[in-house]
C-alpha positions as CSV (number, residue, x, y, z in Angstrom):
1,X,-62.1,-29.5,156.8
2,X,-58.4,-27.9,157.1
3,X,-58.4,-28.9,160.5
4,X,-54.7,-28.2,160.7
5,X,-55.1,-24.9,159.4
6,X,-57.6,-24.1,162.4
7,X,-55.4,-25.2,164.8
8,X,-52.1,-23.8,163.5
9,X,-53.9,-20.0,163.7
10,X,-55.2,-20.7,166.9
11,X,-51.8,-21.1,168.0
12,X,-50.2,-17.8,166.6
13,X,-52.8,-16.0,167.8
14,X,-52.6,-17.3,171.3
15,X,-48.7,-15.6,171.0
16,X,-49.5,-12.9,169.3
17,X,-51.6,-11.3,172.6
18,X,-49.0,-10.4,173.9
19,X,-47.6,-8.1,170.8
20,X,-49.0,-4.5,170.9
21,X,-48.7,-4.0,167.0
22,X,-48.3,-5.7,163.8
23,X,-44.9,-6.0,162.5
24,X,-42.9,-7.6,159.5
25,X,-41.0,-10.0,162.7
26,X,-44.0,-11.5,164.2
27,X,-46.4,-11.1,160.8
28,X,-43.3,-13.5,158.9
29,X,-44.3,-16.3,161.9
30,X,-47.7,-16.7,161.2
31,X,-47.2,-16.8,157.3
32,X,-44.6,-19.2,157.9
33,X,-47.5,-21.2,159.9
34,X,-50.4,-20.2,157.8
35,X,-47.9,-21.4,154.5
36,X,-47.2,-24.9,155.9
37,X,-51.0,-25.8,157.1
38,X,-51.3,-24.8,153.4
39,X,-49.0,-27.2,152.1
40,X,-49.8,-30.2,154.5
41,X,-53.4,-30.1,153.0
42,X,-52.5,-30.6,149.9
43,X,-53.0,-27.0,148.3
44,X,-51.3,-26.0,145.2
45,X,-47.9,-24.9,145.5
46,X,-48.9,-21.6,142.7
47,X,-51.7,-20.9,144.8
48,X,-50.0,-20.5,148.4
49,X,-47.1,-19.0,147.2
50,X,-50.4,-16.0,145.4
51,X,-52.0,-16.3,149.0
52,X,-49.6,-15.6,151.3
53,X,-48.4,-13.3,149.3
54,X,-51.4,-11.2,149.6
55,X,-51.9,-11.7,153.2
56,X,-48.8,-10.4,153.7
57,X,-49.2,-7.1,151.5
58,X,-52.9,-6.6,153.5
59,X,-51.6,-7.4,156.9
60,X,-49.0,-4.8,156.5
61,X,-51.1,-2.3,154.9
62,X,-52.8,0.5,156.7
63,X,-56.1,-1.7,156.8
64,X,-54.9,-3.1,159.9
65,X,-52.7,-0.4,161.6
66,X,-53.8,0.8,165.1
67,X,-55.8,-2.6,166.0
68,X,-55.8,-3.2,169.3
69,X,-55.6,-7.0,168.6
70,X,-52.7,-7.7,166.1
71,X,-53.6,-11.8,166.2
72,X,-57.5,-10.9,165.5
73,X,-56.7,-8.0,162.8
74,X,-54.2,-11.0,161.2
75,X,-56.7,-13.4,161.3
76,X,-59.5,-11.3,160.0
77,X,-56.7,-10.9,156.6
78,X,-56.5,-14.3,156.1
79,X,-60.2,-15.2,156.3
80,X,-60.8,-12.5,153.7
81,X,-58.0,-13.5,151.7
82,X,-59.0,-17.1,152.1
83,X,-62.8,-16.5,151.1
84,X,-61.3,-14.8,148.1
85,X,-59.1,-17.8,147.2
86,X,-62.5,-20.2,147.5
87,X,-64.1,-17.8,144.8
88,X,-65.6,-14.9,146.7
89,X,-63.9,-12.1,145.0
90,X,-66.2,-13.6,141.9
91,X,-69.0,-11.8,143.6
92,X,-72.2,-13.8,145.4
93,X,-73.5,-14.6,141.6
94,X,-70.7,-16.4,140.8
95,X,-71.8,-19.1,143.0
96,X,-75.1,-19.5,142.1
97,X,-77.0,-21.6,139.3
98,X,-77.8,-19.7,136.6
99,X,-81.4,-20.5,134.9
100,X,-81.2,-17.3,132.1
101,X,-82.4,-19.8,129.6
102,X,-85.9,-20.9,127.8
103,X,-86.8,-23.9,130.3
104,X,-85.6,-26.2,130.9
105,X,-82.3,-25.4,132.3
106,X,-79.7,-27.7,131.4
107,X,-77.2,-28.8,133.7
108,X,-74.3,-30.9,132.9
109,X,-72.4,-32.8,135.4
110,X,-68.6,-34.2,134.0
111,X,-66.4,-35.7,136.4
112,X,-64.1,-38.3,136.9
113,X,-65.6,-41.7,137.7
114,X,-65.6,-42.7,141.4
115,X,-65.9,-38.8,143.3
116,X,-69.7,-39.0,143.5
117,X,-71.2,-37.8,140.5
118,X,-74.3,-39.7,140.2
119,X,-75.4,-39.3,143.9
120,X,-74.5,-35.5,143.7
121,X,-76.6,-35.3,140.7
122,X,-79.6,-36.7,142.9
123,X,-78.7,-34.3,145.9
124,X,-79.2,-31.8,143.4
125,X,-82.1,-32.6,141.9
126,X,-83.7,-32.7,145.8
127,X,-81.9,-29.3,146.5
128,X,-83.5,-27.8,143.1
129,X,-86.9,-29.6,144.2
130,X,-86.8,-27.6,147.3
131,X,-86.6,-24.4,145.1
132,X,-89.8,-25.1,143.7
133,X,-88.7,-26.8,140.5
134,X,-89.3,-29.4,137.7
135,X,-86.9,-31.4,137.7
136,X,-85.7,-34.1,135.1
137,X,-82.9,-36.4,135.8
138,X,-81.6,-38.6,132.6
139,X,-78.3,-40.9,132.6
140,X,-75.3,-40.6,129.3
141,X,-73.5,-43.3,131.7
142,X,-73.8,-46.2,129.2
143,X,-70.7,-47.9,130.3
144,X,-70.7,-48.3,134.3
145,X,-72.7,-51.3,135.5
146,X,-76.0,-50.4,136.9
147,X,-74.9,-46.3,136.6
148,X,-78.7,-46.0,135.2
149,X,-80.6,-48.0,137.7
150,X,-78.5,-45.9,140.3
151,X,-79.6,-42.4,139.0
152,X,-83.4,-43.8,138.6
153,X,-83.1,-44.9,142.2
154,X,-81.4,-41.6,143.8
155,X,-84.1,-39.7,141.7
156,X,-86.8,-41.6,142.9
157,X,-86.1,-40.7,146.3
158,X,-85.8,-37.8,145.8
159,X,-89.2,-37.5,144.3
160,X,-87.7,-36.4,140.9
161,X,-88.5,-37.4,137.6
162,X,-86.0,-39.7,135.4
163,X,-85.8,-39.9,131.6
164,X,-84.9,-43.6,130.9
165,X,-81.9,-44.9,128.5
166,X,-80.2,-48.1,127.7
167,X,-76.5,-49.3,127.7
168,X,-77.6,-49.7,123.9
169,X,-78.1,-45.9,123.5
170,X,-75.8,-43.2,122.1
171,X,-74.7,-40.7,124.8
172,X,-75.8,-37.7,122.7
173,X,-79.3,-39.4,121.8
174,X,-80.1,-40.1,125.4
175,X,-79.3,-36.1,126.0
176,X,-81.2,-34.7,122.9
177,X,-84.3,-37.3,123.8
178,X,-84.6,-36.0,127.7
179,X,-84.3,-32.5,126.1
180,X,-87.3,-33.1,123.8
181,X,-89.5,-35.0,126.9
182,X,-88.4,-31.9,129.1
183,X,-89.2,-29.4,127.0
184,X,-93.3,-31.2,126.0
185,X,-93.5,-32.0,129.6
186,X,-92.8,-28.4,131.0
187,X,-89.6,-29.2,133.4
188,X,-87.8,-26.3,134.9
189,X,-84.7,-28.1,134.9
190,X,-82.8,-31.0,133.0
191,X,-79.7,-32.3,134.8
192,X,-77.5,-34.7,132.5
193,X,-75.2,-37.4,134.2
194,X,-72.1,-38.6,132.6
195,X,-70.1,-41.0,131.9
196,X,-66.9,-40.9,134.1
197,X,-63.3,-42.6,133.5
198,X,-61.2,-44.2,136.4
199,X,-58.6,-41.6,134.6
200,X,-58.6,-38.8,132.2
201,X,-58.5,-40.1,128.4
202,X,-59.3,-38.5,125.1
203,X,-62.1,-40.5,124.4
204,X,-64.0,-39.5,127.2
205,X,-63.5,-36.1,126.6
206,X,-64.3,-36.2,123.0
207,X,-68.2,-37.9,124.4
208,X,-68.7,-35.3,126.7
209,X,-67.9,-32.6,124.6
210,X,-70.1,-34.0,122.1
211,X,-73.1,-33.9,124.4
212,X,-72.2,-30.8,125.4
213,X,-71.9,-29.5,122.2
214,X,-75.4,-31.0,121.3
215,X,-77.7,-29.8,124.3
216,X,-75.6,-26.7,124.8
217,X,-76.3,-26.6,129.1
218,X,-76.0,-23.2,131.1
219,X,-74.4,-25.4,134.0
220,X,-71.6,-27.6,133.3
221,X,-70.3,-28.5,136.7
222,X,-67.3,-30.3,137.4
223,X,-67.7,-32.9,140.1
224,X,-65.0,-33.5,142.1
225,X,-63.9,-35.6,145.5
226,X,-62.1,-33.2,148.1
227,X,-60.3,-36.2,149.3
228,X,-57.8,-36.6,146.4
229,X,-55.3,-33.8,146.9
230,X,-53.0,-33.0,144.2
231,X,-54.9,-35.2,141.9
232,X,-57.9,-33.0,141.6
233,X,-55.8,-30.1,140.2
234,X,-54.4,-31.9,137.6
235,X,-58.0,-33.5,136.6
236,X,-59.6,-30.1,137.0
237,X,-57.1,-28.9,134.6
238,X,-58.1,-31.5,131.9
239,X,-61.7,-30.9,132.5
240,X,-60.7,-26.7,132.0
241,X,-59.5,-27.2,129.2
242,X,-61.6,-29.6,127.6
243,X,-65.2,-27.8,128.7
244,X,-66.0,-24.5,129.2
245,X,-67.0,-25.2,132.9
246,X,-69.2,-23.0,134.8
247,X,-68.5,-24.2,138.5
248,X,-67.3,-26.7,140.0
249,X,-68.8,-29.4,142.8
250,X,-66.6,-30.9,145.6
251,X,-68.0,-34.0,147.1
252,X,-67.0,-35.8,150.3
253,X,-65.9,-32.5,152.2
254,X,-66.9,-34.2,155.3
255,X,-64.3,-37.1,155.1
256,X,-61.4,-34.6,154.7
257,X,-59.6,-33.0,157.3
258,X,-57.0,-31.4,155.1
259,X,-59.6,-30.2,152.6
260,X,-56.8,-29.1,150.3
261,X,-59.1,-29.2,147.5
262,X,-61.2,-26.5,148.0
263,X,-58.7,-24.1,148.0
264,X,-56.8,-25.4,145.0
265,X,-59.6,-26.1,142.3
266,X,-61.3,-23.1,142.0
267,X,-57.4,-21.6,141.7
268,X,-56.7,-23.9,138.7
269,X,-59.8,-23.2,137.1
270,X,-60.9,-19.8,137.6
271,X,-63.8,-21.2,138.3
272,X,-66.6,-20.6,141.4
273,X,-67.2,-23.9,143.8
274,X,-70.7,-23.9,143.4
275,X,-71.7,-26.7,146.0
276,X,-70.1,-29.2,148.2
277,X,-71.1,-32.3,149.2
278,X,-71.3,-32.5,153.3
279,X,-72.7,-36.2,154.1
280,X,-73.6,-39.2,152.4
281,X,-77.1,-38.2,152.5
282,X,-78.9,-36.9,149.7
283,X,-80.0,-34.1,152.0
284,X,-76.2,-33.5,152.3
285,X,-75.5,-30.5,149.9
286,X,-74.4,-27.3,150.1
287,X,-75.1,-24.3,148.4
288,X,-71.0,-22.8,148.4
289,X,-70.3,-20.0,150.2
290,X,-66.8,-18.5,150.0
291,X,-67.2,-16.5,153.0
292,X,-69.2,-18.6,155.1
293,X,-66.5,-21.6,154.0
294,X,-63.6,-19.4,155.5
295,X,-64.8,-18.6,158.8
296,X,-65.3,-22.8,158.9
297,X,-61.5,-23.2,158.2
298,X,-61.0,-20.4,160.9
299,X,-62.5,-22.3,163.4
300,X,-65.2,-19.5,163.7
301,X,-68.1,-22.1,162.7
302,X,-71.0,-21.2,159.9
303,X,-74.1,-19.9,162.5
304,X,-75.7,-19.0,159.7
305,X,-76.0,-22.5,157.6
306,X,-76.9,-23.8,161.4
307,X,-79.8,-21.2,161.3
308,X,-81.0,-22.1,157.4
309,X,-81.0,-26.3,158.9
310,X,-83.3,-24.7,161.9
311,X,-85.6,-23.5,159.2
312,X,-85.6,-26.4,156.9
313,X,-85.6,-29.0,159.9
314,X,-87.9,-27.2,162.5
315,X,-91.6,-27.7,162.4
316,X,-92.0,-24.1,163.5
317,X,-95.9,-24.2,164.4
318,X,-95.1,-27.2,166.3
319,X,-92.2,-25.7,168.1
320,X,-94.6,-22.4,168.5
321,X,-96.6,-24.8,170.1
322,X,-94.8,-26.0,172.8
323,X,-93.4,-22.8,173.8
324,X,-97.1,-21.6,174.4
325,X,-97.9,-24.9,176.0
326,X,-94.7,-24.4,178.3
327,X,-95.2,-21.0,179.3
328,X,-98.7,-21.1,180.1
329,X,-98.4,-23.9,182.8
330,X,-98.4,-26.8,180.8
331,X,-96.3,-30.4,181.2
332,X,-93.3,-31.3,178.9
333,X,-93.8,-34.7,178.4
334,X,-92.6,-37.5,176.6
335,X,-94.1,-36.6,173.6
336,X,-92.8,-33.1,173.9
337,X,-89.5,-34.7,174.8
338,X,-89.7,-37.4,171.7
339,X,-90.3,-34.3,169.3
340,X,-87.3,-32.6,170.7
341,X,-84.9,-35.2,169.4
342,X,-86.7,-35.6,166.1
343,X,-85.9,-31.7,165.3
344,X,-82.4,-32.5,165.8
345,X,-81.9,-35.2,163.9
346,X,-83.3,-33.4,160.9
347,X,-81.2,-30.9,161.8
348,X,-78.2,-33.1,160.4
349,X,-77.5,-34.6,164.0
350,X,-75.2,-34.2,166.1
351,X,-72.1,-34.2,163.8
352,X,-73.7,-32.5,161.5
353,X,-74.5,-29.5,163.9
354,X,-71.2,-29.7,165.3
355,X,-69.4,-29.1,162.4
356,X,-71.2,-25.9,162.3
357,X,-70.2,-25.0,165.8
358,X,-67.3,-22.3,166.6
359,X,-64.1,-24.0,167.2
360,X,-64.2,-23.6,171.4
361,X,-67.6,-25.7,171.3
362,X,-65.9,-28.4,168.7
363,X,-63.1,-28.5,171.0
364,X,-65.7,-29.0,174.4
365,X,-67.0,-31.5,172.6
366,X,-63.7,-33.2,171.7
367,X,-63.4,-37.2,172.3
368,X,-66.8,-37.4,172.1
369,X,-68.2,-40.2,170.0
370,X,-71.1,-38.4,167.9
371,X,-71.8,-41.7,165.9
372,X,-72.7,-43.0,169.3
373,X,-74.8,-40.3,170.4
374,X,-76.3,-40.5,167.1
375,X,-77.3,-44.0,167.6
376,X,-78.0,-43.0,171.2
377,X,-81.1,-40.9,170.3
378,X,-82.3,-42.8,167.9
379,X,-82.6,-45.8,170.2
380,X,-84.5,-43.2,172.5
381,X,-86.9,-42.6,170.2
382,X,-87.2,-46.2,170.1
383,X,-87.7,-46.5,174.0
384,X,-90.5,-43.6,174.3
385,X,-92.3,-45.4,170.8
386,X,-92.5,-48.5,173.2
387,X,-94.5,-46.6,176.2
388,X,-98.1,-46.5,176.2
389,X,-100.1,-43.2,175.3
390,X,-100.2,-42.4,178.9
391,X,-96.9,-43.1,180.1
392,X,-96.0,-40.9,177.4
393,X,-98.4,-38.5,179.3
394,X,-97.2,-39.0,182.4
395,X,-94.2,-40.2,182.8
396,X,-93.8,-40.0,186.6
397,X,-96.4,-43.1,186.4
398,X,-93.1,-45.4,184.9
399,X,-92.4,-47.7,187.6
400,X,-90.2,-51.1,187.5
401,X,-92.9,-53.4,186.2
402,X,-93.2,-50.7,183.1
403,X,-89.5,-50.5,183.2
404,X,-88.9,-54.1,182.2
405,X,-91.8,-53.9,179.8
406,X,-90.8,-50.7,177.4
407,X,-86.9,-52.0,177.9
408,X,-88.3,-55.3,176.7
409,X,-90.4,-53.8,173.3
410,X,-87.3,-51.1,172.5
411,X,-85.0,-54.4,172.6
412,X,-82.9,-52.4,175.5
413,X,-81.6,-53.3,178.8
414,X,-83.3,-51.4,181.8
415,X,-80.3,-49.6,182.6
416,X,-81.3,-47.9,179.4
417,X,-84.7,-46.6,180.2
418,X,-83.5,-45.2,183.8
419,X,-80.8,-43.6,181.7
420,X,-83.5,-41.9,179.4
421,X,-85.7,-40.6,182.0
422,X,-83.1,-39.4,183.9
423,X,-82.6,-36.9,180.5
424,X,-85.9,-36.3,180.5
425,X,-86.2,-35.6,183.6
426,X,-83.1,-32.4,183.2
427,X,-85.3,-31.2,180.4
428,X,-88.3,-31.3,182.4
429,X,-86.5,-29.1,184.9
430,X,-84.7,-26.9,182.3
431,X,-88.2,-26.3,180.5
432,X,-89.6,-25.3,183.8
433,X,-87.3,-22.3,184.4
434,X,-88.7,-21.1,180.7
435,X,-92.1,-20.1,183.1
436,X,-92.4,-16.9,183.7
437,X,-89.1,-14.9,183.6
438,X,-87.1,-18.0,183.6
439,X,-86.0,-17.5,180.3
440,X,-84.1,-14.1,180.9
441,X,-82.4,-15.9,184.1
442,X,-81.0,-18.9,182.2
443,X,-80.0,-16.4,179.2
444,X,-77.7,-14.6,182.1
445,X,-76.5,-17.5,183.9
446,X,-75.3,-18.9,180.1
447,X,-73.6,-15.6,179.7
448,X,-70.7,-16.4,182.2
449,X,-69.8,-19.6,180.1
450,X,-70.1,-18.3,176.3
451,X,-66.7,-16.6,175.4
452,X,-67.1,-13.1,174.4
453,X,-70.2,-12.3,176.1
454,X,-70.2,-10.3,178.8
């Protein structure tokens, strides 16, 4: 996301090291930079012209005087100005579901048809899931084809529950109907999709502020797609005024390298950016976080979302496991190795922990294919599933007869298998220097290659 952004302040700060203070001269070049990355993502003219007019009033302020890095002090302006244009001078509530009702909670989702809507209502029931609640999912979408069948489905897998309706039904009957089942079967939370338009028109409005005005929700979230520039400020503007909104969803975040959105809606509305959609999967939501968010656009990666998908992806008995089975003399073997690769792909995979990565290890990793490497470890898995139990055991016993036979069950060519035992093997040697005080060497050896360690 803003891509261009990241790479336009990574310039000025490159020239900037040679400056010894900030000035008015060489502060004017990187507004001038920051201002057109702004533009070229499709970020509301009134906006920019409010944020680079406060960057410039910080930056040559005395909260920045006597740095001894006028490109990092610059830098550290706009990410705070820049988490405060995404909704974090709103404070950390602001961005958080409120549930200061009698149960259940009612959540309204309104949006344009098209940005998502339905599937981010299913993402959210699984994210609410995860927090321990009841959830109910019912469609007011009595006007898409199959928009019903879809939210049953999403829910499903999710392991929701759904409040059934027909295309026969009144909107505001299907909603005052799931609030009555909610209510006599004790669910936490009630989350209401839709119906969306493929533009803004007043009868769509007049529906949804109907149901609104029936259930009366403590969310009503504005879904939105990150992708459509310009187009979602004016649609967020009709939803504003139409609804009092209470935050605001941006799906698709992931497809959008200008991400102009982000900075624009919550501008137009006044409104926080509650979550934002950052896959097609329906693990693939985000709680919002302003701050967090801006050090993203900064190139300075999100460590700490990287460290909450450790917690929700790693088995952490299983990995306590094998760090008690590696230090006290025992084999990493296939099986070790197998369960290796399925912690990262619930990590998000490779792209998905990329994107989470500081800019310098996005850019080492630059030209590199992660869809392939994606595919690439799951057709490993598929190569060790094909060894017996004690290959798996011991893998050193894999000779060419066993070769041709696991290459032949995993549907691979040989070249294949050679290729994943030669990985193995490095892992096998990497977990051996993790004996004894192995660990503390490799820590110092990996010091030389991190930037900023020393």
């Amino acid at each position: 996301m803003l891509d261009n952004l990241t790479q336009r302040l990574a310039k000025v700060v490159k020239t900037m090291r040679g400056e010894a203070r900030l000035t008015e001269a060489n502060t004017a070049e990187m507004l001038r930079e920051v201002r057109l990355a702004l533009l070229e993502a499709d970020v509301a003219l009134p906006a920019v012209r409010e944020f680079i007019a406060k960057v410039k009033e910080k930056a040559l302020g005395e909260e920045v005087i006597g740095s001894l890095s006028p490109g990092q002090a610059l830098v550290g302006v706009v990410q705070k100005e820049l988490a405060a244009l995404m909704g974090a001078d709103l404070g950390p509530e602001a961005s958080q579901l409120s549930f200061a009702q009698q149960p259940p909670a009612i959540i309204l989702m309104a949006g344009l048809q098209g940005v998502g809507k339905t599937t981010t209502t299913g993402k959210l029931a699984k994210y609410l899931k995860e927090q321990k609640k009841k959830v109910l999912t019912v469609s007011a979408d009595v006007y898409r084809p199959a928009a019903i069948a879809q939210l049953e489905s999403v829910t499903k897998q999710v392991g929701a529950d759904f409040f059934p309706s027909t295309a026969n039904d009144k909107p505001v009957d299907i909603a005052l109907n799931a609030l009555d089942w909610a209510k006599k079967h004790y669910h936490d939370v009630l989350i209401i999709d839709t119906a969306g338009r493929l533009a803004i028109d007043e009868a769509m409005m007049q529906e949804i502020a109907a149901v609104h005005a029936a259930v009366k929700p403590i969310e009503t979230l504005f879904v939105v797609d990150a992708m459509v520039g310009q187009d979602a400020i004016n649609t967020a503007k009709a939803f504003n005024d139409a609804l009092p909104l209470t935050g605001v969803v941006l799906t698709k975040l992931d497809g959008d390298s200008r991400g102009g959105a982000a900075l624009s809606v919550r501008h137009v509305t006044g409104k926080p950016i509650k979550f934002a959609g950052v896959s097609e999967k329906l693990d693939g939501l985000e709680a919002f976080d302003p701050a967090r968010m801006a050090n993203r656009v900064l190139g300075m990666g999100d460590i700490l979302a990287l460290v909450e998908e450790a917690r929700k992806g790693v088995d952490m008995q299983a990995a306590t496991d094998m760090a008690n089975k590696i230090k006290s003399g025992g084999k990493f073997d296939m099986n070790d190795f197998k369960a290796q690769l399925t912690q990262m792909k619930k990590m998000g995979g490779m792209s998905g922990l990329l994107d989470k990565l500081p800019a310098q290890f996005q850019q080492a990793a630059a030209g590199a294919n992660m869809d392939q490497a994606e595919k690439q470890v799951r057709r490993m898995c598929g190569i060790i599933d094909s060894m017996t139990p004690l290959e798996r055991a011991k893998p050193e016993l894999i000779k060419a007869n066993r070769k041709r036979r696991i290459a032949a069950g995993a549907g691979v060519q040989v070249q294949e298998v050679n290729r994943m035992l030669t990985q193995y093997d490095q892992m096998n040697t990497m977990m051996k220097k993790l004996k004894g005080g192995g660990l503390m060497k490799m820590m110092r050896g990996m010091k030389g290659m991190m930037p900023g360690m020393r």
